[in-house]
PDB file of N, CA, C and O in Angstrom:
ATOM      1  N   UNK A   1      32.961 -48.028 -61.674  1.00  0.00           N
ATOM      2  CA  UNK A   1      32.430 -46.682 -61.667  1.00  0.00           C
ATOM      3  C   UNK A   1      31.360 -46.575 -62.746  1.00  0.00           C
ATOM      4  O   UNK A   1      31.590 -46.937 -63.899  1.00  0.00           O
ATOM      5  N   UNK A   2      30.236 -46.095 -62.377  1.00  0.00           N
ATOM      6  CA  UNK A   2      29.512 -45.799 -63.320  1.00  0.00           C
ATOM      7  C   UNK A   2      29.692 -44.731 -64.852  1.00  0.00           C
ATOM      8  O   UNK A   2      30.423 -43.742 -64.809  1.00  0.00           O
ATOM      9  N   UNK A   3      29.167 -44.990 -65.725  1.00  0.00           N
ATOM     10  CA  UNK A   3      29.426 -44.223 -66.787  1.00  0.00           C
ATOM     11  C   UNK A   3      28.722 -42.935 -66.899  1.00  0.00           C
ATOM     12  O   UNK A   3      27.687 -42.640 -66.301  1.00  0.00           O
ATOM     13  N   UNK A   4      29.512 -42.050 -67.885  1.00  0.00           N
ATOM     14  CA  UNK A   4      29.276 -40.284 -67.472  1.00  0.00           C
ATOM     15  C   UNK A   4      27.671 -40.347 -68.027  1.00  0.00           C
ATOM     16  O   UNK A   4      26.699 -39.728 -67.594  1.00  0.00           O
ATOM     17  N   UNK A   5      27.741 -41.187 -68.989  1.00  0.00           N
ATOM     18  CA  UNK A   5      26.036 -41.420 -69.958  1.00  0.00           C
ATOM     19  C   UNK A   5      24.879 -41.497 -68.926  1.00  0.00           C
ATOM     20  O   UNK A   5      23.780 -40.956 -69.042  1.00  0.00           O
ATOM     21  N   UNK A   6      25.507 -42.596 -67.455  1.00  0.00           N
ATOM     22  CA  UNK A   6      24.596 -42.985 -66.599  1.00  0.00           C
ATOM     23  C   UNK A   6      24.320 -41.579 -65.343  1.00  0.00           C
ATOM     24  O   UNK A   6      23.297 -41.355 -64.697  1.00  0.00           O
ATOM     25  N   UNK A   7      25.497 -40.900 -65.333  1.00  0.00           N
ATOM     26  CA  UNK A   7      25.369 -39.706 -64.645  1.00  0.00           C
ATOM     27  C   UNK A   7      24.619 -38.534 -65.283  1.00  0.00           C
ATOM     28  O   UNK A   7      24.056 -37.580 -64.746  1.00  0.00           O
ATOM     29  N   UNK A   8      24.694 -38.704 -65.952  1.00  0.00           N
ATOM     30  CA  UNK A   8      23.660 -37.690 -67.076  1.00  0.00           C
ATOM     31  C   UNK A   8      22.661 -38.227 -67.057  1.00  0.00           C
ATOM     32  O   UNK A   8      21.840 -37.310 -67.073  1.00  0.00           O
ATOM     33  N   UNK A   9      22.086 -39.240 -67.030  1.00  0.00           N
ATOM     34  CA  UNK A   9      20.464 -39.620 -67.126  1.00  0.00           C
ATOM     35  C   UNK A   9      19.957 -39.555 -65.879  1.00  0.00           C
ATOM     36  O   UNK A   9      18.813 -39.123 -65.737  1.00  0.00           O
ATOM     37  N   UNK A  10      20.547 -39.880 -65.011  1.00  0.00           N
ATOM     38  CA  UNK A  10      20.566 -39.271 -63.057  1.00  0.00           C
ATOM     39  C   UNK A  10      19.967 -38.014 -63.290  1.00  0.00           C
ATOM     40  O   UNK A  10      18.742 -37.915 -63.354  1.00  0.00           O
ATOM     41  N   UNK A  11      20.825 -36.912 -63.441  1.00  0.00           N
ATOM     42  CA  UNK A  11      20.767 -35.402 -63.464  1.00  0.00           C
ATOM     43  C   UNK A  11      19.444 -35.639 -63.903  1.00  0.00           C
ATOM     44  O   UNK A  11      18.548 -35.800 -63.075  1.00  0.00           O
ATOM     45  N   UNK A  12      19.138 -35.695 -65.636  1.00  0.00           N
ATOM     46  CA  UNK A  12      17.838 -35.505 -66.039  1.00  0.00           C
ATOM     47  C   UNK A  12      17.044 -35.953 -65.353  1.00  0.00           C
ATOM     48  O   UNK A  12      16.237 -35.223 -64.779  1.00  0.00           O
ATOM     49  N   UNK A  13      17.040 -37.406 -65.197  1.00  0.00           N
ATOM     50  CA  UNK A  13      15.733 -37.728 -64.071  1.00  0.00           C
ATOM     51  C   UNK A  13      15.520 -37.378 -63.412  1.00  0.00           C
ATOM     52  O   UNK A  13      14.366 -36.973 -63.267  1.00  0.00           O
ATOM     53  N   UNK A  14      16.375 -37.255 -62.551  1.00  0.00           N
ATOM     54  CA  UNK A  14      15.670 -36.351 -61.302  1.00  0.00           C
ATOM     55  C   UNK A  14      15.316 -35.083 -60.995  1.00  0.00           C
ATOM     56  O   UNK A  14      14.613 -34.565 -60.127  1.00  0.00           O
ATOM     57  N   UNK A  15      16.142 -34.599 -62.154  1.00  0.00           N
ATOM     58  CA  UNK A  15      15.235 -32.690 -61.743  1.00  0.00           C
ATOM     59  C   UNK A  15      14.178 -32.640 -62.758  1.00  0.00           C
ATOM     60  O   UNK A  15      13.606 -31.560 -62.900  1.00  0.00           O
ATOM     61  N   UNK A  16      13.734 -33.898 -63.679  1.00  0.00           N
ATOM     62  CA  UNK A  16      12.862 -33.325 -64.202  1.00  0.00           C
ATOM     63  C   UNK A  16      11.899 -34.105 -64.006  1.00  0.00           C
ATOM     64  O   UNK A  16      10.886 -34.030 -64.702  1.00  0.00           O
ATOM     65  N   UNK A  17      12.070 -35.224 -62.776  1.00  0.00           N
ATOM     66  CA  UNK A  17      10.877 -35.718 -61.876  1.00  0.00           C
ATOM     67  C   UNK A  17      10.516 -34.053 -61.060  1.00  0.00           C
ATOM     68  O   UNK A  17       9.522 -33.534 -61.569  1.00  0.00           O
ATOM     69  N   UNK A  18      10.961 -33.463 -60.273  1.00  0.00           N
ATOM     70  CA  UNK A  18      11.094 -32.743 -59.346  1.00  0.00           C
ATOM     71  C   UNK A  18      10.039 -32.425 -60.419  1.00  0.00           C
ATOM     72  O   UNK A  18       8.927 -32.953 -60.449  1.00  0.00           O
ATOM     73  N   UNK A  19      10.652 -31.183 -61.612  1.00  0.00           N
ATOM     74  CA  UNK A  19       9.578 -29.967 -62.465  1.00  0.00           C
ATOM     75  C   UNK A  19       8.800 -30.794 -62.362  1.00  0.00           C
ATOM     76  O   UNK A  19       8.115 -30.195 -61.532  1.00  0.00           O
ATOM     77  N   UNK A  20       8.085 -32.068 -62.554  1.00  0.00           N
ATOM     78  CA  UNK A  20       7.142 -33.322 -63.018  1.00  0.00           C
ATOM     79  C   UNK A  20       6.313 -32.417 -62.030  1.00  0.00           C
ATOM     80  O   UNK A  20       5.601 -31.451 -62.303  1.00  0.00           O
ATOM     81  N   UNK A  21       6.642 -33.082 -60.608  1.00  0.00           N
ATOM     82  CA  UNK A  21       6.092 -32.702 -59.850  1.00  0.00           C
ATOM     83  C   UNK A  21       5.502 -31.460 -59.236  1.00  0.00           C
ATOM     84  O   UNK A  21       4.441 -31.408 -58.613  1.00  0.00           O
ATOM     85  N   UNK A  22       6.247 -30.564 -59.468  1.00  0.00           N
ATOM     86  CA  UNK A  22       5.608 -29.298 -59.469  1.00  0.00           C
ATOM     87  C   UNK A  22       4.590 -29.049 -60.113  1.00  0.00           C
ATOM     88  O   UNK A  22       3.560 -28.612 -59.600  1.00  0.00           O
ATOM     89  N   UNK A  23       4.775 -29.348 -61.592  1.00  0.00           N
ATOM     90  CA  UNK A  23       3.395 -29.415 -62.639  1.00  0.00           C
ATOM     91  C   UNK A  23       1.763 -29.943 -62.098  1.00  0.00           C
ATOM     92  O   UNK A  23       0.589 -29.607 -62.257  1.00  0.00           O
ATOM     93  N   UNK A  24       2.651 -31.093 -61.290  1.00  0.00           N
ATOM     94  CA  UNK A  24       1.320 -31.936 -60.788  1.00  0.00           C
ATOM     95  C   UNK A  24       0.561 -31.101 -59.502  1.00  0.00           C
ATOM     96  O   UNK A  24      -0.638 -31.201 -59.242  1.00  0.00           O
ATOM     97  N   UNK A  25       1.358 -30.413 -58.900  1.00  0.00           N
ATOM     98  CA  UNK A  25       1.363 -29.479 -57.358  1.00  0.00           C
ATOM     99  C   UNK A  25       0.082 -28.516 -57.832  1.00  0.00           C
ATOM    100  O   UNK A  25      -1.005 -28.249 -57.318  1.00  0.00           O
ATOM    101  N   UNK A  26       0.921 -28.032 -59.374  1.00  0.00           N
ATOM    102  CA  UNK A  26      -0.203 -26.687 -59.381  1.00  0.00           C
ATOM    103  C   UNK A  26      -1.553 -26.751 -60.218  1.00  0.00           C
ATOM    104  O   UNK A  26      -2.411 -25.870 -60.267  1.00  0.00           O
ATOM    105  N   UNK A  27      -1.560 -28.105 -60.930  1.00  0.00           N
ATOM    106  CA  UNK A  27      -2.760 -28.503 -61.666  1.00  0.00           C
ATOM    107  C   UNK A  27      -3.762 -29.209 -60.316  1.00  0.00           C
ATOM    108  O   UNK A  27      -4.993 -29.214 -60.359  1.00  0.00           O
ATOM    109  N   UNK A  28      -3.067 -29.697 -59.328  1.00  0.00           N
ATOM    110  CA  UNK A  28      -3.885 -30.445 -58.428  1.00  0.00           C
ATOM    111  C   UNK A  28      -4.470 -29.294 -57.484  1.00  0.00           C
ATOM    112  O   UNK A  28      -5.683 -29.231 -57.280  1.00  0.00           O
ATOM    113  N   UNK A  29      -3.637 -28.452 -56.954  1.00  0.00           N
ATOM    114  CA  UNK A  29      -4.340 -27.277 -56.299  1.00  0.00           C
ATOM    115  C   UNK A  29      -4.541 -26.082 -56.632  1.00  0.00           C
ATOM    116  O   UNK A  29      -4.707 -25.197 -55.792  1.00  0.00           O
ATOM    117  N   UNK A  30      -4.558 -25.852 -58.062  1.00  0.00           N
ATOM    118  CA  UNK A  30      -5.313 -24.729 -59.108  1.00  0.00           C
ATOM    119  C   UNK A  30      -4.740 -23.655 -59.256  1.00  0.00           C
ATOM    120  O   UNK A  30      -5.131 -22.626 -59.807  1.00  0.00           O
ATOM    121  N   UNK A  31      -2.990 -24.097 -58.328  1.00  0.00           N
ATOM    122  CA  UNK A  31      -2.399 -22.434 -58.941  1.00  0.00           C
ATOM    123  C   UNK A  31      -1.095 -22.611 -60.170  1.00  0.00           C
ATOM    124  O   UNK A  31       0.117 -22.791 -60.057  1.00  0.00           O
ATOM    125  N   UNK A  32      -1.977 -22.466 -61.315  1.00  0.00           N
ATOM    126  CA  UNK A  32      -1.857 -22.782 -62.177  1.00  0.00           C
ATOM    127  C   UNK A  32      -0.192 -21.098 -62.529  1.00  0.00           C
ATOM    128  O   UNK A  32      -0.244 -19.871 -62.451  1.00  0.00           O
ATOM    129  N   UNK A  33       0.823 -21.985 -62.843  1.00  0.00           N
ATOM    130  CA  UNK A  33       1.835 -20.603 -62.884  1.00  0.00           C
ATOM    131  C   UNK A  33       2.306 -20.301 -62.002  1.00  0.00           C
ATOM    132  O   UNK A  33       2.895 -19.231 -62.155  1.00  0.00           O
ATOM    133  N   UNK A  34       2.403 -20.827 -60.757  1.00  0.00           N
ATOM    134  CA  UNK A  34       2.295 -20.205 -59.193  1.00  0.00           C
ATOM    135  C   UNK A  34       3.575 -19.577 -59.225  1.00  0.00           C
ATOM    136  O   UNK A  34       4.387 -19.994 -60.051  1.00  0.00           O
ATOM    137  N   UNK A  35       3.924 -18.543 -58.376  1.00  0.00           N
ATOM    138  CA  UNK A  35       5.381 -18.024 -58.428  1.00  0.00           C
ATOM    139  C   UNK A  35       5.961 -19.019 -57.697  1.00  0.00           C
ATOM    140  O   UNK A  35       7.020 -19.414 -58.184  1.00  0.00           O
ATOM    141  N   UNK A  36       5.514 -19.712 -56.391  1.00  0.00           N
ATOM    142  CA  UNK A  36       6.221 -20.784 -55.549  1.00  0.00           C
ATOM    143  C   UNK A  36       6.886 -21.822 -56.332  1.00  0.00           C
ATOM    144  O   UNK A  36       8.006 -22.250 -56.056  1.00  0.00           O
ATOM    145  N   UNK A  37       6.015 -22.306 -57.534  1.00  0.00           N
ATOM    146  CA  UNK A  37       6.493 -23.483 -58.537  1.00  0.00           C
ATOM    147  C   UNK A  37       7.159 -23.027 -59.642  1.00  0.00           C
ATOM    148  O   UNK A  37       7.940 -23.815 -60.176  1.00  0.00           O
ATOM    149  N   UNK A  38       7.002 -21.732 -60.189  1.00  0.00           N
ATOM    150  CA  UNK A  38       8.345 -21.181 -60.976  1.00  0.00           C
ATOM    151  C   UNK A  38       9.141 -20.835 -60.673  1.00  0.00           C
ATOM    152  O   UNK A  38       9.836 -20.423 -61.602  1.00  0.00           O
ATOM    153  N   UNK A  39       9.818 -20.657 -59.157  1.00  0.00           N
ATOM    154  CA  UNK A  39      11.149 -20.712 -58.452  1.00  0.00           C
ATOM    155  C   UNK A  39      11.239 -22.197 -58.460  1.00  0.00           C
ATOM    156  O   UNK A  39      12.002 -22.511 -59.374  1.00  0.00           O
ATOM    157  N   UNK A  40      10.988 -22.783 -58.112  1.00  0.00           N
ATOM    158  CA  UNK A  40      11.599 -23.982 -57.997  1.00  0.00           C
ATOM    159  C   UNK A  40      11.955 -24.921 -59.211  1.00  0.00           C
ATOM    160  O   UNK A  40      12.739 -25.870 -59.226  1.00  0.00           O
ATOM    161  N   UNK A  41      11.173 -24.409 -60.225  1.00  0.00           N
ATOM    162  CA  UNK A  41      11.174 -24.920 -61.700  1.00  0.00           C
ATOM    163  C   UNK A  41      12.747 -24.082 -61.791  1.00  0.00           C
ATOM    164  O   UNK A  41      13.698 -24.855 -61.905  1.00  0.00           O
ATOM    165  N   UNK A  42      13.055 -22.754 -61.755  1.00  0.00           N
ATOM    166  CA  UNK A  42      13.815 -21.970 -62.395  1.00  0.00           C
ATOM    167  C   UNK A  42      15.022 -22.588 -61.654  1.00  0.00           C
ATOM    168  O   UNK A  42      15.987 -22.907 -62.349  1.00  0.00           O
ATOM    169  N   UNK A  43      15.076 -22.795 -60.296  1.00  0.00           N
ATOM    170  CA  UNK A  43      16.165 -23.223 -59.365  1.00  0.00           C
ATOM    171  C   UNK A  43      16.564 -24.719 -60.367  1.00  0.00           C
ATOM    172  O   UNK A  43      17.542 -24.846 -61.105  1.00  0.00           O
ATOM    173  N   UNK A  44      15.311 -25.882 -60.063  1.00  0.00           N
ATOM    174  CA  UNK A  44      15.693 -27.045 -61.024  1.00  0.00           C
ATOM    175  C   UNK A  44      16.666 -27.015 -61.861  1.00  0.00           C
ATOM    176  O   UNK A  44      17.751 -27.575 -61.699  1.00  0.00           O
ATOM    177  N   UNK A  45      16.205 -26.112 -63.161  1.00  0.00           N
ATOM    178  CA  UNK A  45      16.568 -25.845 -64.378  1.00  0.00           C
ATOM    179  C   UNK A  45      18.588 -25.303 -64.433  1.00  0.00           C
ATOM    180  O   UNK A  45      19.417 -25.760 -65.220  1.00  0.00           O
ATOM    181  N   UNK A  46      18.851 -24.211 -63.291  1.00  0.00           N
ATOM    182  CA  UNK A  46      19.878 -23.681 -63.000  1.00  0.00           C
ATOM    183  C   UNK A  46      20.804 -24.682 -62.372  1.00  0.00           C
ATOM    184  O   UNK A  46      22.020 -24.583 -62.541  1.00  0.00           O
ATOM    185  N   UNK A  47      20.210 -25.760 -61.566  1.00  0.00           N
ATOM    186  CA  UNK A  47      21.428 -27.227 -60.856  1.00  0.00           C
ATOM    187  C   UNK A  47      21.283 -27.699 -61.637  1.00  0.00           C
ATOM    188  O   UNK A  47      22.412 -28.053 -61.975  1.00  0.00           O
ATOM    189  N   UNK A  48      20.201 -28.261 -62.747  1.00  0.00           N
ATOM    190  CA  UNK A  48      20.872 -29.161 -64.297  1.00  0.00           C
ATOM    191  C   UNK A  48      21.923 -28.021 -65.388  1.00  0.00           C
ATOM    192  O   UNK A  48      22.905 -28.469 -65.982  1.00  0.00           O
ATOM    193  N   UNK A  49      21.712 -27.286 -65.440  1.00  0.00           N
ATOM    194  CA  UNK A  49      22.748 -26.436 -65.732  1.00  0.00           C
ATOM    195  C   UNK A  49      24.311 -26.656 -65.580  1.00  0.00           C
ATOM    196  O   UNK A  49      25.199 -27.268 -66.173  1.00  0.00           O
ATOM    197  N   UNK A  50      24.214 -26.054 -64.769  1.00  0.00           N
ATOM    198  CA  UNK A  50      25.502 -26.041 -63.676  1.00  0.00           C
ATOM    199  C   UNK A  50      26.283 -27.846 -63.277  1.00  0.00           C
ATOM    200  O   UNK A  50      27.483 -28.054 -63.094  1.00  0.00           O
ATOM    201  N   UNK A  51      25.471 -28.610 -63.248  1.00  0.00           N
ATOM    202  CA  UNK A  51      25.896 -29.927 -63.013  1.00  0.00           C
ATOM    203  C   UNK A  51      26.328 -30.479 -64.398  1.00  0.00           C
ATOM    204  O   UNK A  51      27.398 -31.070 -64.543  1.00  0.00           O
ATOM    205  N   UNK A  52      25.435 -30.259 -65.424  1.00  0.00           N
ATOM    206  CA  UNK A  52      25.523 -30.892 -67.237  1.00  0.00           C
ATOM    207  C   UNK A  52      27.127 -30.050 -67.110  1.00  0.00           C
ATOM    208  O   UNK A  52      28.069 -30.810 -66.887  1.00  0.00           O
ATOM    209  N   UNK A  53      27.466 -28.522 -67.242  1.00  0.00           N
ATOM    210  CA  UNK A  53      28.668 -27.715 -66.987  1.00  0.00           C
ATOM    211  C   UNK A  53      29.707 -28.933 -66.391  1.00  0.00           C
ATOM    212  O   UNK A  53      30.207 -29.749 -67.164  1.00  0.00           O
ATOM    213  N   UNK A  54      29.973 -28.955 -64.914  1.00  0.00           N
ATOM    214  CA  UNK A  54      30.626 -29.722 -64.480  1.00  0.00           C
ATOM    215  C   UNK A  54      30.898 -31.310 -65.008  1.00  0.00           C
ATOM    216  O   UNK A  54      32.004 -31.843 -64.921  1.00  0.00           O
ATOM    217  N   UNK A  55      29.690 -31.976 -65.576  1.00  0.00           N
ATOM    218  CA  UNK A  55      30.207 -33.135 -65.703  1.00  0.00           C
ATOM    219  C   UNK A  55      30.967 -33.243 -67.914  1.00  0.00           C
ATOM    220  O   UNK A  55      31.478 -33.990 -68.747  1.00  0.00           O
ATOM    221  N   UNK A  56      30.633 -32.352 -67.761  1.00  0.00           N
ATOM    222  CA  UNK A  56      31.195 -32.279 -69.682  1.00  0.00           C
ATOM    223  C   UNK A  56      32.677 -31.611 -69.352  1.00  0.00           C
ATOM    224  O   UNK A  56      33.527 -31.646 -70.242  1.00  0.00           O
ATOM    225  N   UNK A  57      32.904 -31.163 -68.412  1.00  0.00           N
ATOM    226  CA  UNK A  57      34.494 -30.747 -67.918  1.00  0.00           C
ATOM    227  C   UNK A  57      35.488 -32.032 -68.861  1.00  0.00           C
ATOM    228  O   UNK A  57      35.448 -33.251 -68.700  1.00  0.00           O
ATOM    229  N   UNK A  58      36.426 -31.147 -69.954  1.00  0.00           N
ATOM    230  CA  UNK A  58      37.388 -32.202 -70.117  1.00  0.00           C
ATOM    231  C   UNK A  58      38.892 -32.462 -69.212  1.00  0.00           C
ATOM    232  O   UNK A  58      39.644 -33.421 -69.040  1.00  0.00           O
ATOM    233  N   UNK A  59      38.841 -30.886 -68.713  1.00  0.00           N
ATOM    234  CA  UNK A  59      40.079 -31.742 -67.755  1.00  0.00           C
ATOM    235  C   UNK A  59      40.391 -31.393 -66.572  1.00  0.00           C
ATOM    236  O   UNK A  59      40.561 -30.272 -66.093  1.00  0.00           O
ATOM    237  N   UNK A  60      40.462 -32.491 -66.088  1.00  0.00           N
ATOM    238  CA  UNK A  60      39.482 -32.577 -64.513  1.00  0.00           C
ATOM    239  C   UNK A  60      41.377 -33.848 -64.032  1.00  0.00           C
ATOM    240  O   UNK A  60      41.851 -34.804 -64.646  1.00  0.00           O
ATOM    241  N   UNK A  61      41.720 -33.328 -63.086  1.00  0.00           N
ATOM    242  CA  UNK A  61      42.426 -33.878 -62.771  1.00  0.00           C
ATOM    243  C   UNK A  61      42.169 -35.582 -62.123  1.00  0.00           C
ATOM    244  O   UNK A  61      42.939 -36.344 -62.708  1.00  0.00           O
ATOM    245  N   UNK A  62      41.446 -36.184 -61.267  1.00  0.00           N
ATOM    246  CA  UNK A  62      40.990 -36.920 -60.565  1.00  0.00           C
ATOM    247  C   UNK A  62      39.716 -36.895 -60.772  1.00  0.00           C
ATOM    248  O   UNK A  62      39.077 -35.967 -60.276  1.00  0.00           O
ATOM    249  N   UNK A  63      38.978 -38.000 -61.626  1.00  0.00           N
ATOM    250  CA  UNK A  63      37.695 -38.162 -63.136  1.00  0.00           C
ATOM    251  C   UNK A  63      36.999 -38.676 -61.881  1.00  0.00           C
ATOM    252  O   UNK A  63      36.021 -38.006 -61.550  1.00  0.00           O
ATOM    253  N   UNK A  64      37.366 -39.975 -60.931  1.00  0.00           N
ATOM    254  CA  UNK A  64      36.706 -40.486 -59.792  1.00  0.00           C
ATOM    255  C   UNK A  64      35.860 -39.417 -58.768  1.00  0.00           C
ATOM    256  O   UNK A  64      34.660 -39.161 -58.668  1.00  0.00           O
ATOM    257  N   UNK A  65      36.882 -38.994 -58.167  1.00  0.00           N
ATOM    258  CA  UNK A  65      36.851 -37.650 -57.310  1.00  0.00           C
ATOM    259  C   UNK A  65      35.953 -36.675 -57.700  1.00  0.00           C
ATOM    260  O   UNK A  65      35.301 -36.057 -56.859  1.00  0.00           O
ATOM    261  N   UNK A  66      35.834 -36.439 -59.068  1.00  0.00           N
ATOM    262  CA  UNK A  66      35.724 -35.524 -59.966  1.00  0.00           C
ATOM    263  C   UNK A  66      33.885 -36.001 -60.104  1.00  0.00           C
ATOM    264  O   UNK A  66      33.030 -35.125 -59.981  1.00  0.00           O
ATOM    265  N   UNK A  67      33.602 -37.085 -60.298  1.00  0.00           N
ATOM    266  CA  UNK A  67      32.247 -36.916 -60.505  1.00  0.00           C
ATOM    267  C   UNK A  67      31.444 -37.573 -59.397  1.00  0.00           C
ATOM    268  O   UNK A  67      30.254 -37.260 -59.412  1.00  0.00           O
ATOM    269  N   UNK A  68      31.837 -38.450 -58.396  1.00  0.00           N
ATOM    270  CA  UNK A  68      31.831 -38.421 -57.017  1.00  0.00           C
ATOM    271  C   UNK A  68      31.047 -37.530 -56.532  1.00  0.00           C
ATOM    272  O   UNK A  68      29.876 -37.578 -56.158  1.00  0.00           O
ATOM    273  N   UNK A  69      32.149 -36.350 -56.596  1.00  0.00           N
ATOM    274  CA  UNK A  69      31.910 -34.911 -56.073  1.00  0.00           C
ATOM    275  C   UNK A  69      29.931 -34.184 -56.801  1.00  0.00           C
ATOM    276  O   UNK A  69      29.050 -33.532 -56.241  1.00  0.00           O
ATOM    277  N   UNK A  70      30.051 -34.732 -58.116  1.00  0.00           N
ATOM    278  CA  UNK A  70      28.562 -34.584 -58.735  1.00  0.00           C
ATOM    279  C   UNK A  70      27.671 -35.036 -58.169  1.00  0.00           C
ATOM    280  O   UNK A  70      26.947 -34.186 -57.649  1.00  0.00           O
ATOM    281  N   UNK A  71      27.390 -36.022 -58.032  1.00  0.00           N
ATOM    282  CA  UNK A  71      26.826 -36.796 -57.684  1.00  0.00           C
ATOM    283  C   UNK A  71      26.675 -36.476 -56.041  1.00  0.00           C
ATOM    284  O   UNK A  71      25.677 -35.820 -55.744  1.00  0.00           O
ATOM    285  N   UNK A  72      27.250 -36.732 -55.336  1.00  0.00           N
ATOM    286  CA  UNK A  72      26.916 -35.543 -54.082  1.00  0.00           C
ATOM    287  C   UNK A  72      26.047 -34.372 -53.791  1.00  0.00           C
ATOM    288  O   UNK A  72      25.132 -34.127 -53.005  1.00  0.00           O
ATOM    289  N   UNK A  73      26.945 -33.494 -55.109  1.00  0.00           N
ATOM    290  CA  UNK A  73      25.483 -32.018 -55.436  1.00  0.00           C
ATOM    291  C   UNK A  73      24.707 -32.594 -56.049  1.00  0.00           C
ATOM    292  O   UNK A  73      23.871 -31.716 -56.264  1.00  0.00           O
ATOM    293  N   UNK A  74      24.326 -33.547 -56.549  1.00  0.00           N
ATOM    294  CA  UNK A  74      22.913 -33.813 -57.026  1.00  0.00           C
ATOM    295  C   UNK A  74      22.194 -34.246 -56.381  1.00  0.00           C
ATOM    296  O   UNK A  74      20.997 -34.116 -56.636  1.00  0.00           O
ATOM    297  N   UNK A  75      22.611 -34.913 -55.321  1.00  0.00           N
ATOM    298  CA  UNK A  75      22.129 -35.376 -53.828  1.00  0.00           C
ATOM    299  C   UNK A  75      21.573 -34.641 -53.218  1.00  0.00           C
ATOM    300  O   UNK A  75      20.431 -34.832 -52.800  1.00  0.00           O
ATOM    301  N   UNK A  76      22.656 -33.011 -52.907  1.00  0.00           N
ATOM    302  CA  UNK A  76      22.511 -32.422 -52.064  1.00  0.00           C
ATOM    303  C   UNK A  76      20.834 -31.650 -52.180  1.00  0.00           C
ATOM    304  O   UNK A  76      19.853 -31.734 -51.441  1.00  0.00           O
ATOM    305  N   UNK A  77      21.191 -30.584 -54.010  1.00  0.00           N
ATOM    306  CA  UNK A  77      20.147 -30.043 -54.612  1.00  0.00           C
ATOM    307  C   UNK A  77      19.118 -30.521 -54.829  1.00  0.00           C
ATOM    308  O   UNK A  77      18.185 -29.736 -55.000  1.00  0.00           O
ATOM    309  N   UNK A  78      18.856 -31.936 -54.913  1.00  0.00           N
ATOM    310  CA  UNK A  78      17.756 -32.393 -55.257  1.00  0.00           C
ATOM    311  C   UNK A  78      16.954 -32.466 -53.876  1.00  0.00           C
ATOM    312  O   UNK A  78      15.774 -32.194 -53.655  1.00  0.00           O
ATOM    313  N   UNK A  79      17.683 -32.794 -53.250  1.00  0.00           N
ATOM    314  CA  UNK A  79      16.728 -33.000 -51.475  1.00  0.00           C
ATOM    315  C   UNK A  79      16.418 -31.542 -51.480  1.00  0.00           C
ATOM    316  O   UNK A  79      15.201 -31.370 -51.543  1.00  0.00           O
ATOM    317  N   UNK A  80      17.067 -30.488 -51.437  1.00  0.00           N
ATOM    318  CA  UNK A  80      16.613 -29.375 -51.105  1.00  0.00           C
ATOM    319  C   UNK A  80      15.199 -28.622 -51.889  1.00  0.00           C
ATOM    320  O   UNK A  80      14.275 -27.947 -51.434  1.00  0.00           O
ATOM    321  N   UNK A  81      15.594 -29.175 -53.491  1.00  0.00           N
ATOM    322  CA  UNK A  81      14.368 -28.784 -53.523  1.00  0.00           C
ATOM    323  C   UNK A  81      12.903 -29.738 -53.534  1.00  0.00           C
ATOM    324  O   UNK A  81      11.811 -29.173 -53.480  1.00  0.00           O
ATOM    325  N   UNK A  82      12.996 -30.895 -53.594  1.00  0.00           N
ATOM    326  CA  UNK A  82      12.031 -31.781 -52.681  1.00  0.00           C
ATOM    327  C   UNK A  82      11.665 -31.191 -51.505  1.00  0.00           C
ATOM    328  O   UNK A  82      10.478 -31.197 -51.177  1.00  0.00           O
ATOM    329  N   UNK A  83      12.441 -30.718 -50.867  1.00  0.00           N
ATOM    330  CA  UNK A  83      11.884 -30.080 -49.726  1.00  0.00           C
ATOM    331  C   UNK A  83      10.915 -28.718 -49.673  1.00  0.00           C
ATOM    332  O   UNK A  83      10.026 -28.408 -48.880  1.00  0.00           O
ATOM    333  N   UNK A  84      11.362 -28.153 -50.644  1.00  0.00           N
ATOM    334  CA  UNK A  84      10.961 -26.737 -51.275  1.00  0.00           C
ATOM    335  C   UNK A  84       9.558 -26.908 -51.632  1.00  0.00           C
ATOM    336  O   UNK A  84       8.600 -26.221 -51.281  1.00  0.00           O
ATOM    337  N   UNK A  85       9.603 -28.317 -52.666  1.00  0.00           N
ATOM    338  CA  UNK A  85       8.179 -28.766 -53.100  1.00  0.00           C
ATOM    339  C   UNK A  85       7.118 -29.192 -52.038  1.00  0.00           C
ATOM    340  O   UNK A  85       5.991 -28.699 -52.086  1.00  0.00           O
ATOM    341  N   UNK A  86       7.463 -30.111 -51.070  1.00  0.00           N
ATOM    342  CA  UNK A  86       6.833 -30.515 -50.086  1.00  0.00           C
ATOM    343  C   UNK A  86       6.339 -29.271 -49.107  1.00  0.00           C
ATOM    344  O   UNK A  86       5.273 -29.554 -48.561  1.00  0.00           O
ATOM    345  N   UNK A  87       6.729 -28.273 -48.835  1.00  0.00           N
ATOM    346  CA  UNK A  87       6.348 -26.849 -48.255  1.00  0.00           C
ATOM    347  C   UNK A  87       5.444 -26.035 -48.973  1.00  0.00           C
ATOM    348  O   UNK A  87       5.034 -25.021 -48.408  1.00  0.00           O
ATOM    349  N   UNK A  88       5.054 -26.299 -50.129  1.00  0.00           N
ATOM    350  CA  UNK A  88       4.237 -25.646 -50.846  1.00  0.00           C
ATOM    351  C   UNK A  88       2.943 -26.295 -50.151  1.00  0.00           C
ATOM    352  O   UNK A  88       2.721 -27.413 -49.687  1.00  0.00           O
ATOM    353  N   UNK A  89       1.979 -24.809 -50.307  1.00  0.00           N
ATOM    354  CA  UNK A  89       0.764 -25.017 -49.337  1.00  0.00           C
ATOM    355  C   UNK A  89      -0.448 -25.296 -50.736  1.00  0.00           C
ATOM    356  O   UNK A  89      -0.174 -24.793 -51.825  1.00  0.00           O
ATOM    357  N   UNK A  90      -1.398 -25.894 -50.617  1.00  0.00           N
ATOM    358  CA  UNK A  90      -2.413 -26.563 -51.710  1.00  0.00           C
ATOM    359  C   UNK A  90      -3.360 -25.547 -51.299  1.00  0.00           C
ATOM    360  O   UNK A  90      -4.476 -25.498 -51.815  1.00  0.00           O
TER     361      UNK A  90
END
């Protein structure tokens, strides 16, 4: 099983590739602040939240199960808002 250290650097990377990308969305097509990319920044920000929450849980009956289950929603949230990003119009 991977370590909680390695599940935590997951989380970060990837939602803060995602913000990365947004940054790049609105400097490349000039809407600099856009409300489209500060929802999705704010959404980002709220599943690293909520996931950092869940995985610092000290007692968690079934630790396997238990971050499994993370790792899933980080799956899930991250596609969704990739998708969110990719719908944004330039």
């Amino acid at each position: 099983m991977p370590s909680i250290r390695d599940l935590k650097k997951d989380v970060n990377f990837i939602l803060g590739d995602i913000i990365e990308a947004v940054y790049i969305w609105e400097a490349g097509s000039g809407n600099k602040e856009s409300e489209e990319g500060t929802v999705i920044i704010d959404e980002a920000i709220e599943v690293y939240d909520s996931l950092m929450d869940k995985i610092n849980q000290k007692k968690v009956d079934n630790a396997k199960s238990h971050f499994r289950t993370i790792r899933t929603e980080l799956e899930e949230k991250a596609t969704k808002l990739v998708e969110q990003l990719n719908n944004l119009e330039a």
